[in-house]
mmCIF file of the N, C-alpha and C atoms, coordinates in Angstrom:
data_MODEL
# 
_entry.id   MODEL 
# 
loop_
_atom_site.group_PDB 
_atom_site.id 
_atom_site.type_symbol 
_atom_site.label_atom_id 
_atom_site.label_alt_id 
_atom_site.label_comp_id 
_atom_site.label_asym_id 
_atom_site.label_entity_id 
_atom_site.label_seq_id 
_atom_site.pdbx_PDB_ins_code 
_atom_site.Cartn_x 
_atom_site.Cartn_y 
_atom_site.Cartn_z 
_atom_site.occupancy 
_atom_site.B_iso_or_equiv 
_atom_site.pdbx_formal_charge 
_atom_site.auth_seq_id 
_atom_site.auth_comp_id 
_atom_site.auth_asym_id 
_atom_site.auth_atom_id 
_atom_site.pdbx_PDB_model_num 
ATOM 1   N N  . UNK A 1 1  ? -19.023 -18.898 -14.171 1.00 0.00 ? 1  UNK A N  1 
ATOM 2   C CA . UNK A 1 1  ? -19.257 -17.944 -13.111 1.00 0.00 ? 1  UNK A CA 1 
ATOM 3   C C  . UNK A 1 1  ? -19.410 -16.562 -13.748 1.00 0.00 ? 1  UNK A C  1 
ATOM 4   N N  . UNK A 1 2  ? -20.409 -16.253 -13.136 1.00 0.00 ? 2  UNK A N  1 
ATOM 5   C CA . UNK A 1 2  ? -20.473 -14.761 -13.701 1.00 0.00 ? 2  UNK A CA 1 
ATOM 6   C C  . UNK A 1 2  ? -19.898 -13.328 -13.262 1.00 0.00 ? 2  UNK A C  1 
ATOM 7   N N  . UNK A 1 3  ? -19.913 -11.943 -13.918 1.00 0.00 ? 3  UNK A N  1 
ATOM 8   C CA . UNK A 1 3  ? -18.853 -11.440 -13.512 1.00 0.00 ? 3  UNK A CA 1 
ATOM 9   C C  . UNK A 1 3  ? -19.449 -10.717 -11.578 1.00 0.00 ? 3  UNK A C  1 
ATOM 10  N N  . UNK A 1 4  ? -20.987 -11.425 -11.323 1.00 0.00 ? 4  UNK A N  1 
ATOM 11  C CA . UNK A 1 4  ? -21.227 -10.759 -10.284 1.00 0.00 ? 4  UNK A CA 1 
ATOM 12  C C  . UNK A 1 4  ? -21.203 -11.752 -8.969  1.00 0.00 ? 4  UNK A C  1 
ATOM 13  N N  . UNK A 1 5  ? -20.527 -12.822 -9.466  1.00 0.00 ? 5  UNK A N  1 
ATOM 14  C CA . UNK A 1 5  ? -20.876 -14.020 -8.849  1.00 0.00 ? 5  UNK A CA 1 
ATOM 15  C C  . UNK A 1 5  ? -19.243 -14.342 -7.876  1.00 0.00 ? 5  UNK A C  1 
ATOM 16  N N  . UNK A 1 6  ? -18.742 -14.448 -6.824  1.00 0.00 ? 6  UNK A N  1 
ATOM 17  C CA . UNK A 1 6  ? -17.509 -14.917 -6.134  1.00 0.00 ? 6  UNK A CA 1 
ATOM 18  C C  . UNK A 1 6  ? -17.762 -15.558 -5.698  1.00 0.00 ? 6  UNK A C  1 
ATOM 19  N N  . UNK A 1 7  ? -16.937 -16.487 -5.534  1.00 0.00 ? 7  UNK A N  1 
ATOM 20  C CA . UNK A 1 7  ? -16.213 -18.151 -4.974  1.00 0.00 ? 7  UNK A CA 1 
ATOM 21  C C  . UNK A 1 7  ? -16.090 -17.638 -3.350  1.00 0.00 ? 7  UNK A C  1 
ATOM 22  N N  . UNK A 1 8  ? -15.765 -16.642 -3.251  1.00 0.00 ? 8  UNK A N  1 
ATOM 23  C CA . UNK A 1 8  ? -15.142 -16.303 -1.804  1.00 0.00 ? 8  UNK A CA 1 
ATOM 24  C C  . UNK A 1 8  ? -16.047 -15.662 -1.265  1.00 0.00 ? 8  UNK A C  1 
ATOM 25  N N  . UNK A 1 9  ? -16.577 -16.249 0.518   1.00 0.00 ? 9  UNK A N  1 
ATOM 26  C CA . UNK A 1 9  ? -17.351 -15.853 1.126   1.00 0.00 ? 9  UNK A CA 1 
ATOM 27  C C  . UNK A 1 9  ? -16.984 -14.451 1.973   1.00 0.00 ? 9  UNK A C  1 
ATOM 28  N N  . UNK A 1 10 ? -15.814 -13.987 1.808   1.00 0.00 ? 10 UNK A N  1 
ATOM 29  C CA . UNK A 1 10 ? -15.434 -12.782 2.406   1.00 0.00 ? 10 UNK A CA 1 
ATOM 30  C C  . UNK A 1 10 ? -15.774 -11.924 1.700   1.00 0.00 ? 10 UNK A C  1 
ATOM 31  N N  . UNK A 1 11 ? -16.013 -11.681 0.573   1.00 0.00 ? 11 UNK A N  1 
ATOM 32  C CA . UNK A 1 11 ? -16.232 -10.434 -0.538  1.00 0.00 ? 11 UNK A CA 1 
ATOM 33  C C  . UNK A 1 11 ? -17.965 -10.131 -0.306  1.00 0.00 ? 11 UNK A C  1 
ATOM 34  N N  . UNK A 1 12 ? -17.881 -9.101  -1.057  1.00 0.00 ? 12 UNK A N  1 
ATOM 35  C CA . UNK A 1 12 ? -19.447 -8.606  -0.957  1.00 0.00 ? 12 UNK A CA 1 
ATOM 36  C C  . UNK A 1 12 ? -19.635 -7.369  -2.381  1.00 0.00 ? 12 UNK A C  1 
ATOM 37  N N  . UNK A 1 13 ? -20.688 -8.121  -2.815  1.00 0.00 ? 13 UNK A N  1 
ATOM 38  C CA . UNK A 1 13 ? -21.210 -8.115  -3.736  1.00 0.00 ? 13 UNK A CA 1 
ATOM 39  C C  . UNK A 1 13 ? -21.384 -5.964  -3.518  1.00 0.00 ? 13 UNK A C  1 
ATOM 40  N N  . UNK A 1 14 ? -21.127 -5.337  -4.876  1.00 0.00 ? 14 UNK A N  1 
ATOM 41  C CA . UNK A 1 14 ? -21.211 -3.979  -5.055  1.00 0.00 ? 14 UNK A CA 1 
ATOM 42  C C  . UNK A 1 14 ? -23.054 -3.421  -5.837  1.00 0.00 ? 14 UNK A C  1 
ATOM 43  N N  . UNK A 1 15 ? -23.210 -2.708  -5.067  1.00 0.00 ? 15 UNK A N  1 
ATOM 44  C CA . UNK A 1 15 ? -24.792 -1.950  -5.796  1.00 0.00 ? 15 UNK A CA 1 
ATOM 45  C C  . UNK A 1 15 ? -24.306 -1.495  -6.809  1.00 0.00 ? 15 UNK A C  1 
ATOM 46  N N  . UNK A 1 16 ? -23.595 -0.813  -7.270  1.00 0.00 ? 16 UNK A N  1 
ATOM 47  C CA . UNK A 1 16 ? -23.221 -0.165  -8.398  1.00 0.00 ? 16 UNK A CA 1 
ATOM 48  C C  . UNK A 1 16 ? -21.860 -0.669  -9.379  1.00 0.00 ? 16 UNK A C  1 
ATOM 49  N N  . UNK A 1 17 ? -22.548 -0.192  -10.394 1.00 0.00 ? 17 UNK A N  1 
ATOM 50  C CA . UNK A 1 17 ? -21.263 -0.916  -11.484 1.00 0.00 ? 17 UNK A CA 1 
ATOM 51  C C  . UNK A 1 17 ? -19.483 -0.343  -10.938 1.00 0.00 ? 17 UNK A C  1 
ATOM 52  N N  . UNK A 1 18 ? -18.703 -1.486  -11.776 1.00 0.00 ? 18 UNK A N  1 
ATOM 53  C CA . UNK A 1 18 ? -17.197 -0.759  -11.751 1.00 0.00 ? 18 UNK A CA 1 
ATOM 54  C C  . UNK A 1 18 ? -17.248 0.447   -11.913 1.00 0.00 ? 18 UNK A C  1 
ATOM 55  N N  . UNK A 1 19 ? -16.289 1.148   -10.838 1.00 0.00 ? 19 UNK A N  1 
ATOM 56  C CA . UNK A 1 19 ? -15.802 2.360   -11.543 1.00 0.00 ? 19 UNK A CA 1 
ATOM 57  C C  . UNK A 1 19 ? -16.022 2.815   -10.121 1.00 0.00 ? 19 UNK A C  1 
ATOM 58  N N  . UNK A 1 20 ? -15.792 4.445   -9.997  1.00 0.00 ? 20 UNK A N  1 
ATOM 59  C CA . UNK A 1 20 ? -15.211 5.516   -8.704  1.00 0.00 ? 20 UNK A CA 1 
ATOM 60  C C  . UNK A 1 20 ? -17.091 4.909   -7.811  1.00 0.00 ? 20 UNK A C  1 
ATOM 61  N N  . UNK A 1 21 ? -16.553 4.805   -6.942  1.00 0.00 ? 21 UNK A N  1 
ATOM 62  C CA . UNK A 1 21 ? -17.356 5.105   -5.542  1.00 0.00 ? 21 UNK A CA 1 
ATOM 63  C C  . UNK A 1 21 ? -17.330 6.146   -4.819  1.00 0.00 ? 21 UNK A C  1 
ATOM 64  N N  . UNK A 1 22 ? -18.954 6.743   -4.549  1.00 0.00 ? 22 UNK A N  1 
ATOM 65  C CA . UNK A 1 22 ? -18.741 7.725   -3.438  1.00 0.00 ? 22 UNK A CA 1 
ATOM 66  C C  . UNK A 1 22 ? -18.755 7.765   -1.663  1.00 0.00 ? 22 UNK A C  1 
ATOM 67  N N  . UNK A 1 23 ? -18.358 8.229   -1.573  1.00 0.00 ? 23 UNK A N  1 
ATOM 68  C CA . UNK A 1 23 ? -17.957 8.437   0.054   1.00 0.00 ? 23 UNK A CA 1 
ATOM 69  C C  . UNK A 1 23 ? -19.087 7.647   0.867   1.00 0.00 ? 23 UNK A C  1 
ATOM 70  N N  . UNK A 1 24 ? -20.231 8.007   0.628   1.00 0.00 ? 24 UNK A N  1 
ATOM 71  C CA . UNK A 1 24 ? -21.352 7.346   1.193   1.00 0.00 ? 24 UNK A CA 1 
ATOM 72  C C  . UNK A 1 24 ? -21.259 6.073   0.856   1.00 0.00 ? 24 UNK A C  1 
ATOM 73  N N  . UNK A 1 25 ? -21.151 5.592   -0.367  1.00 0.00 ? 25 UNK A N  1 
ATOM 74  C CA . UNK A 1 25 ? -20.889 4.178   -0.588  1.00 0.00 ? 25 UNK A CA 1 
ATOM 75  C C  . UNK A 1 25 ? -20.177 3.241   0.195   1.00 0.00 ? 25 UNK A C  1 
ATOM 76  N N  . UNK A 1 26 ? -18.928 3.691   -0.137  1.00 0.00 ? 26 UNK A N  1 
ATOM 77  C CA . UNK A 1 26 ? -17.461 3.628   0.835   1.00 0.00 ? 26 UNK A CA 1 
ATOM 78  C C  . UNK A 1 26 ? -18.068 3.191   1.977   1.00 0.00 ? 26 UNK A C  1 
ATOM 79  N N  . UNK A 1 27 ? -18.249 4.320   2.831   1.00 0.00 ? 27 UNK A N  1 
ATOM 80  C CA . UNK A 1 27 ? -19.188 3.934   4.323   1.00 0.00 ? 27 UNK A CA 1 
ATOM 81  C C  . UNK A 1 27 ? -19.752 3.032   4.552   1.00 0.00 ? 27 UNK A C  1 
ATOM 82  N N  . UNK A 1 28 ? -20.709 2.950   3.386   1.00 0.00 ? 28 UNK A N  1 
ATOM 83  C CA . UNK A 1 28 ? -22.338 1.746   3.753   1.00 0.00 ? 28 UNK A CA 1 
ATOM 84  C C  . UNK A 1 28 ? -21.316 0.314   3.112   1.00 0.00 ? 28 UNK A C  1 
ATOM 85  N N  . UNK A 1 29 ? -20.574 0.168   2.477   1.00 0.00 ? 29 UNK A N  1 
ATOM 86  C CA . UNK A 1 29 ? -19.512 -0.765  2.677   1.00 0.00 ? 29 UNK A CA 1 
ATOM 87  C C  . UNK A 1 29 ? -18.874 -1.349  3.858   1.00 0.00 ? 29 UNK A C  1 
ATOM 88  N N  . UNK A 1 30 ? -18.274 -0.320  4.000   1.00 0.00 ? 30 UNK A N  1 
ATOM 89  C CA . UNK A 1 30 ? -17.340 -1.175  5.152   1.00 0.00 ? 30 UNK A CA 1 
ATOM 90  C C  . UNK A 1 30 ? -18.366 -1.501  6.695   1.00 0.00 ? 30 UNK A C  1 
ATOM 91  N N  . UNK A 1 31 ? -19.563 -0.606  6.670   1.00 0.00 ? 31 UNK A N  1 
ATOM 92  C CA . UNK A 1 31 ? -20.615 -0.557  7.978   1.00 0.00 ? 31 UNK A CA 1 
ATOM 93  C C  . UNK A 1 31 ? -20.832 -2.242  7.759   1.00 0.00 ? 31 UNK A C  1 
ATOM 94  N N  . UNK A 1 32 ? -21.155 -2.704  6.108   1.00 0.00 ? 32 UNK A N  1 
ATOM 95  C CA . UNK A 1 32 ? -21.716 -3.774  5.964   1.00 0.00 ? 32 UNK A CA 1 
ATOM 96  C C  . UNK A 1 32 ? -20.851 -4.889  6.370   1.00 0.00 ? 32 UNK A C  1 
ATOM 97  N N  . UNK A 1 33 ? -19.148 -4.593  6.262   1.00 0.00 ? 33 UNK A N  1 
ATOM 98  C CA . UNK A 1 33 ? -17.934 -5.406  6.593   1.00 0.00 ? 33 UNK A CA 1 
ATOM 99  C C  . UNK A 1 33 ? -18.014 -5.685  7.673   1.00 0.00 ? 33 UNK A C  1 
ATOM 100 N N  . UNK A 1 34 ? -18.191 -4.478  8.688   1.00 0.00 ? 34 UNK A N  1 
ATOM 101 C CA . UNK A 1 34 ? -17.940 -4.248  10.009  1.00 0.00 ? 34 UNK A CA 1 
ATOM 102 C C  . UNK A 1 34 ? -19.056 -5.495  10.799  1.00 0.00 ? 34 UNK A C  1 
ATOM 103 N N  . UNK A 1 35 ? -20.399 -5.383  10.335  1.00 0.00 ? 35 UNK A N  1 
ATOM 104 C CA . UNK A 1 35 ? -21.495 -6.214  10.963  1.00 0.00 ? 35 UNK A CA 1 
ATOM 105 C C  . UNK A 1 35 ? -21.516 -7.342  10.288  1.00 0.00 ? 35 UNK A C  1 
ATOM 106 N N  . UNK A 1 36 ? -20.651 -8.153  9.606   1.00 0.00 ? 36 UNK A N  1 
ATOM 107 C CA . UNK A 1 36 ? -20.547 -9.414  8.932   1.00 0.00 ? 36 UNK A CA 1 
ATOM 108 C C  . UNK A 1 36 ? -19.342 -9.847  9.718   1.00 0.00 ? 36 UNK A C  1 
ATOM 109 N N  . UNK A 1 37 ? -18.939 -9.825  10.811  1.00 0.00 ? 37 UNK A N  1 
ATOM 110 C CA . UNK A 1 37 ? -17.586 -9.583  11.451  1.00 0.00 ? 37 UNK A CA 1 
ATOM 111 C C  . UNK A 1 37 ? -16.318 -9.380  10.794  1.00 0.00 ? 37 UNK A C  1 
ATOM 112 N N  . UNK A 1 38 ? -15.988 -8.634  9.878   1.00 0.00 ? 38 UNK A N  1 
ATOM 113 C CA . UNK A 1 38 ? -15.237 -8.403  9.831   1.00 0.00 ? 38 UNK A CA 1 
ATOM 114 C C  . UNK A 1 38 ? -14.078 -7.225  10.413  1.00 0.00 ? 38 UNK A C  1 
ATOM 115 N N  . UNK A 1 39 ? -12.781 -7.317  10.228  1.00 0.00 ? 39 UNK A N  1 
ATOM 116 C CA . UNK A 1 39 ? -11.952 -6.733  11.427  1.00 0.00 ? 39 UNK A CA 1 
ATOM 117 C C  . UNK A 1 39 ? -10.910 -6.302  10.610  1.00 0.00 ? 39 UNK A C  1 
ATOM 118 N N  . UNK A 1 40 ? -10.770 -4.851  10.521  1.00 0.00 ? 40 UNK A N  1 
ATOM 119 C CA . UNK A 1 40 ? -9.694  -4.164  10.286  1.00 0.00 ? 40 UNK A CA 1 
ATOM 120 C C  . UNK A 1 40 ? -7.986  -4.263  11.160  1.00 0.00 ? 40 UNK A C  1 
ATOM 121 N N  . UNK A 1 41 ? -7.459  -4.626  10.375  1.00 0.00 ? 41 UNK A N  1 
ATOM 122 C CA . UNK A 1 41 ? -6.110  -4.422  11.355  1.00 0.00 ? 41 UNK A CA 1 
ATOM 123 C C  . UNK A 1 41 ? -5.240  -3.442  11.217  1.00 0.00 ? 41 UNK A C  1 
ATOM 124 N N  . UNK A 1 42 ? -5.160  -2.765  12.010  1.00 0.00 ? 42 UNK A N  1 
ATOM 125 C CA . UNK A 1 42 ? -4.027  -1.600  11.827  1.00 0.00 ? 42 UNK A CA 1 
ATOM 126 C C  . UNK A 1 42 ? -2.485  -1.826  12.500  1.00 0.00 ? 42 UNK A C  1 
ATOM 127 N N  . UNK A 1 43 ? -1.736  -1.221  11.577  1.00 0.00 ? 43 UNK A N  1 
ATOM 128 C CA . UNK A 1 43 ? -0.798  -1.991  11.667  1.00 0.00 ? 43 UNK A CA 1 
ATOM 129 C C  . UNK A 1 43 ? 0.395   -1.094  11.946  1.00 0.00 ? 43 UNK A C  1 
ATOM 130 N N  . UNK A 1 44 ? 1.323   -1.256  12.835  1.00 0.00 ? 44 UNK A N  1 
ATOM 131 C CA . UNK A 1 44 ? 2.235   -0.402  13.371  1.00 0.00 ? 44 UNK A CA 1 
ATOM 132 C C  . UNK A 1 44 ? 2.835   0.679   12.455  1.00 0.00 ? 44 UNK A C  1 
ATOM 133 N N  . UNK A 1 45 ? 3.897   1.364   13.143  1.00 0.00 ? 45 UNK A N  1 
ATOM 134 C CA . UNK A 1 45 ? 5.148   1.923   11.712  1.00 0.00 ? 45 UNK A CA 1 
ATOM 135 C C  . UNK A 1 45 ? 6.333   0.564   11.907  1.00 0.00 ? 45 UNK A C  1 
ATOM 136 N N  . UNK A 1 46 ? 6.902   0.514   10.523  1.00 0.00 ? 46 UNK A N  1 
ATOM 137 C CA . UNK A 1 46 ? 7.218   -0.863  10.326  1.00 0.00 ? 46 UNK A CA 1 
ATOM 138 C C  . UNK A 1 46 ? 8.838   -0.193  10.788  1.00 0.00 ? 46 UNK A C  1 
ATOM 139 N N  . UNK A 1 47 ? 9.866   -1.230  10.410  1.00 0.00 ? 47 UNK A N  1 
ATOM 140 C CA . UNK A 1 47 ? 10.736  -1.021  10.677  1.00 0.00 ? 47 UNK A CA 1 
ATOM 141 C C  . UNK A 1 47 ? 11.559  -0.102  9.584   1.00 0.00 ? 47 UNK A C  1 
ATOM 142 N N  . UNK A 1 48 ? 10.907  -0.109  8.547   1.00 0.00 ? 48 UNK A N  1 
ATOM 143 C CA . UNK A 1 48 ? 11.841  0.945   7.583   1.00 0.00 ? 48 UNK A CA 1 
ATOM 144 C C  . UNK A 1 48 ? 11.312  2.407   7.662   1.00 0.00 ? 48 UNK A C  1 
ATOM 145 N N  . UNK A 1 49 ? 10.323  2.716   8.248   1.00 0.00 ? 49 UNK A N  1 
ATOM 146 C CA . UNK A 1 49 ? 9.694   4.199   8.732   1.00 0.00 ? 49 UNK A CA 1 
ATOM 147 C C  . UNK A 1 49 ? 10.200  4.242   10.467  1.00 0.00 ? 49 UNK A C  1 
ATOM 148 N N  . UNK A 1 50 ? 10.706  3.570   10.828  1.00 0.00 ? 50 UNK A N  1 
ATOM 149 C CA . UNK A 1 50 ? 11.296  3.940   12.557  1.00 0.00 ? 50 UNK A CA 1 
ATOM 150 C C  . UNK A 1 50 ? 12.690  4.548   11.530  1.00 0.00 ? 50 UNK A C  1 
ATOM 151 N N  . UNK A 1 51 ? 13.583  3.595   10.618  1.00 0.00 ? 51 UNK A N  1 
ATOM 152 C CA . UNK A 1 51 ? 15.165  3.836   10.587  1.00 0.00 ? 51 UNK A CA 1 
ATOM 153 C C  . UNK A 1 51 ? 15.116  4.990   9.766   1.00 0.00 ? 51 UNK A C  1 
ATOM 154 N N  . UNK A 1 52 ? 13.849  5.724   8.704   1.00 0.00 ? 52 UNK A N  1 
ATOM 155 C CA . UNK A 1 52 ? 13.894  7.106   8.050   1.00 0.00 ? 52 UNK A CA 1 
ATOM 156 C C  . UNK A 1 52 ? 13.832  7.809   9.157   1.00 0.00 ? 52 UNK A C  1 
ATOM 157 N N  . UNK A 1 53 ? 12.578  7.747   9.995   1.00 0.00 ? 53 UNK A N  1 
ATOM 158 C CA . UNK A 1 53 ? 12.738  8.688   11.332  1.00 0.00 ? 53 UNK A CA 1 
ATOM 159 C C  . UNK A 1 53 ? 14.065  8.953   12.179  1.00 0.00 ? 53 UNK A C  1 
ATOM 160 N N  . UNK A 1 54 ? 14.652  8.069   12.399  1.00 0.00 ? 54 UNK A N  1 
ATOM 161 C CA . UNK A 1 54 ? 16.127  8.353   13.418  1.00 0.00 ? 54 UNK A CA 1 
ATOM 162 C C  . UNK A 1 54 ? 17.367  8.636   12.584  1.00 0.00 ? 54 UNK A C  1 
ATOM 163 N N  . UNK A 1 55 ? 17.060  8.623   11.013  1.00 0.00 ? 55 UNK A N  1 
ATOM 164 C CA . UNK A 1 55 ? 18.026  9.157   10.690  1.00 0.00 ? 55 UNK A CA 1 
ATOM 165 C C  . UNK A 1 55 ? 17.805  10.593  9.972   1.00 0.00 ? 55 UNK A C  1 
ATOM 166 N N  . UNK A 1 56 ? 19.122  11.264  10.549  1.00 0.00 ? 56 UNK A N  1 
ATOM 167 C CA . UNK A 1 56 ? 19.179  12.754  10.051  1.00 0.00 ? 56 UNK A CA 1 
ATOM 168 C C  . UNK A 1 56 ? 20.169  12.803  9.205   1.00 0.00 ? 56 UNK A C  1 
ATOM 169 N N  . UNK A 1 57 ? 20.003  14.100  8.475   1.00 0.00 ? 57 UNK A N  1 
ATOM 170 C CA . UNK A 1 57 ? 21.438  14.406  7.439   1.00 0.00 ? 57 UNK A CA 1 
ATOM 171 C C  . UNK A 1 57 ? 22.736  14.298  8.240   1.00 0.00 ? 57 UNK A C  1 
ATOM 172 N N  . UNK A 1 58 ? 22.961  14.666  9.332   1.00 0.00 ? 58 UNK A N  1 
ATOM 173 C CA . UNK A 1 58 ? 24.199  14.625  9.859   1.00 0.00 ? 58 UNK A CA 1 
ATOM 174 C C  . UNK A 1 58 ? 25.062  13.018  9.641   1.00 0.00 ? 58 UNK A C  1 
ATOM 175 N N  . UNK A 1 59 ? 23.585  12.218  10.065  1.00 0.00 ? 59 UNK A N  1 
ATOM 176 C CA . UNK A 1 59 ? 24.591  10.705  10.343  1.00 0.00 ? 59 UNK A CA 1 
ATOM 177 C C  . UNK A 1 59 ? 24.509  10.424  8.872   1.00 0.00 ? 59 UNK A C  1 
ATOM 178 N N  . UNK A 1 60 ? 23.192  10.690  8.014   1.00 0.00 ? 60 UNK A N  1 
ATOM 179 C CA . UNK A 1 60 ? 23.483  9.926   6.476   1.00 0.00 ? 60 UNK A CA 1 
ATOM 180 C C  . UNK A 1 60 ? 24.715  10.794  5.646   1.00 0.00 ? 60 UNK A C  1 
ATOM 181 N N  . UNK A 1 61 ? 25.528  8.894   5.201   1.00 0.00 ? 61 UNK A N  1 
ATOM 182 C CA . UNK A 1 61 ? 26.565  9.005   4.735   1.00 0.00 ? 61 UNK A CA 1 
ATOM 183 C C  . UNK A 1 61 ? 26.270  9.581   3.542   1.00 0.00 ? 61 UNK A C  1 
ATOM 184 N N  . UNK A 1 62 ? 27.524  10.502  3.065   1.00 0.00 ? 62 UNK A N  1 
ATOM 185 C CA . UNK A 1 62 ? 27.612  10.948  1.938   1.00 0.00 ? 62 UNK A CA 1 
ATOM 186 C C  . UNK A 1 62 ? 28.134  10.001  0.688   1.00 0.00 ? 62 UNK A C  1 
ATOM 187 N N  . UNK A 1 63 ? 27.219  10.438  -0.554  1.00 0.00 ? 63 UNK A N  1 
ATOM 188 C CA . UNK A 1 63 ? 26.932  9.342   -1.807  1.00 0.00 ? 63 UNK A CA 1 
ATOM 189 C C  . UNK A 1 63 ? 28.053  9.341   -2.187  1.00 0.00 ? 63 UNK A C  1 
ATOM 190 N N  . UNK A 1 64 ? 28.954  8.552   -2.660  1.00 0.00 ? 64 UNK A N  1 
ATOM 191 C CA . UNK A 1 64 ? 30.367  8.499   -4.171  1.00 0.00 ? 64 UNK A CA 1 
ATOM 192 C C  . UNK A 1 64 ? 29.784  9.552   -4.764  1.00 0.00 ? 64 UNK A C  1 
ATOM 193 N N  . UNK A 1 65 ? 31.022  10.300  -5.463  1.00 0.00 ? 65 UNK A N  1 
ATOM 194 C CA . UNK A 1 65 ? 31.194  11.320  -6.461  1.00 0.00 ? 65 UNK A CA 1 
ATOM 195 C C  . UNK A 1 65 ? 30.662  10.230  -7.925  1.00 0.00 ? 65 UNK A C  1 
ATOM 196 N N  . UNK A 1 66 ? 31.455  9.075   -8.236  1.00 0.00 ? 66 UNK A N  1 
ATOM 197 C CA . UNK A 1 66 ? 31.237  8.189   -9.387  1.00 0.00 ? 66 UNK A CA 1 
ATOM 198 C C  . UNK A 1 66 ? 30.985  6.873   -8.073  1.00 0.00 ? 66 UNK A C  1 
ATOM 199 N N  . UNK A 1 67 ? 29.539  6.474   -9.022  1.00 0.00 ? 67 UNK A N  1 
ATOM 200 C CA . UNK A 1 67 ? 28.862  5.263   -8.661  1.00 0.00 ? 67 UNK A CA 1 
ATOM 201 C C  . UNK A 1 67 ? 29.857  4.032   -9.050  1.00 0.00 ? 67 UNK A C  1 
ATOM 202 N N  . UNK A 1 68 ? 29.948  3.232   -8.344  1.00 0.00 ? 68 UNK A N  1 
ATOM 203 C CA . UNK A 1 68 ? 31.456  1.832   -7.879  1.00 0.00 ? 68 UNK A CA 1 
ATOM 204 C C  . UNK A 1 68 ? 31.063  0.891   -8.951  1.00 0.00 ? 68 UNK A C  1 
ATOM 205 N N  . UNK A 1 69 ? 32.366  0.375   -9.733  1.00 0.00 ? 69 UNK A N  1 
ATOM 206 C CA . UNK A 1 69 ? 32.382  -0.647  -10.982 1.00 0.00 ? 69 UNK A CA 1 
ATOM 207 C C  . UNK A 1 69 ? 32.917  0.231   -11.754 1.00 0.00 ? 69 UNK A C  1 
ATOM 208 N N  . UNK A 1 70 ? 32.199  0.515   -13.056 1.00 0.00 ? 70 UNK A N  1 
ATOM 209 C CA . UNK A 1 70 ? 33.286  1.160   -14.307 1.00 0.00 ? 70 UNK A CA 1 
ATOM 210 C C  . UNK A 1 70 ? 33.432  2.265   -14.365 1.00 0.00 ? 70 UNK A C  1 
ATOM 211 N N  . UNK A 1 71 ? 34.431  2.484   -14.626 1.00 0.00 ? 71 UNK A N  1 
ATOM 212 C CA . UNK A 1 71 ? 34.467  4.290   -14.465 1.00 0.00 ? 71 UNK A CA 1 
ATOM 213 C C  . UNK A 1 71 ? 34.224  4.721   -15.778 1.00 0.00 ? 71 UNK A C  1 
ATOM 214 N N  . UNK A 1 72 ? 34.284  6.256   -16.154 1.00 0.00 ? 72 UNK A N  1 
ATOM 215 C CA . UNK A 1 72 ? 33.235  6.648   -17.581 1.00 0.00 ? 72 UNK A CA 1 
ATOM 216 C C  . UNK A 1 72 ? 34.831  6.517   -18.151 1.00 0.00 ? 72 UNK A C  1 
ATOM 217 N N  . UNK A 1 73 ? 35.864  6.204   -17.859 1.00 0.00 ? 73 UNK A N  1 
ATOM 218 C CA . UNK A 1 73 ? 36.701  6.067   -19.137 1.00 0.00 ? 73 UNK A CA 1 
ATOM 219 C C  . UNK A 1 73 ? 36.765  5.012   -19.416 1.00 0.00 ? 73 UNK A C  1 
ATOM 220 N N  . UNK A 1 74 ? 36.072  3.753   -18.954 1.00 0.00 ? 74 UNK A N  1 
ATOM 221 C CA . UNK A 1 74 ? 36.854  2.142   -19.189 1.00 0.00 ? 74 UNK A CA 1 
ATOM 222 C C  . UNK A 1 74 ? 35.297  2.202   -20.222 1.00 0.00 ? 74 UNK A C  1 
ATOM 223 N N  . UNK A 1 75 ? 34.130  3.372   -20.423 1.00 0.00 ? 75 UNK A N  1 
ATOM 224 C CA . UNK A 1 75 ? 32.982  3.125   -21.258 1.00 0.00 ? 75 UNK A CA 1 
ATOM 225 C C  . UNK A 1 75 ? 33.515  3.508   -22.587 1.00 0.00 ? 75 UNK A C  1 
ATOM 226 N N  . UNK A 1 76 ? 34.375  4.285   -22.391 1.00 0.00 ? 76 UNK A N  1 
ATOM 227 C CA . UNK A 1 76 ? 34.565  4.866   -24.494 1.00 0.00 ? 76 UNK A CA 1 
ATOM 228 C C  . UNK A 1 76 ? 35.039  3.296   -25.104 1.00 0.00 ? 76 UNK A C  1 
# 
């Protein structure tokens, strides 16, 4: 198989070699995604961006002075 050649009928073949794409490209890409049916999913805020949001400094607990297990004298 060659390096322009995919197994997978979802992909689509690039006009231009590896490397940065421009904006227009980008576009005439995904226009080409869009009319091959393909379907973007957008996807909520998950559950670990709701629990940063509702928490404030007040409720986050304050860190240990010394992190739990050995203390720096049981290291000498």
């Amino acid at each position: 198989m060659t390096a322009s050649q995919n197994s997978s009928p979802r992909t689509f073949d690039r006009k231009t070699p590896k490397g940065s794409i421009s904006r227009e490209q980008l576009e005439a890409d995904m226009d080409n995604f869009r009319e091959n049916g393909g379907k973007i999913e957008k996807l909520g805020t998950t559950h670990v961006l709701q629990k940063l949001q509702t928490t404030t400094p007040e409720t986050t607990p304050a860190r240990p002075a010394h992190p739990q297990g050995r203390s720096s004298e049981s290291r000498k």
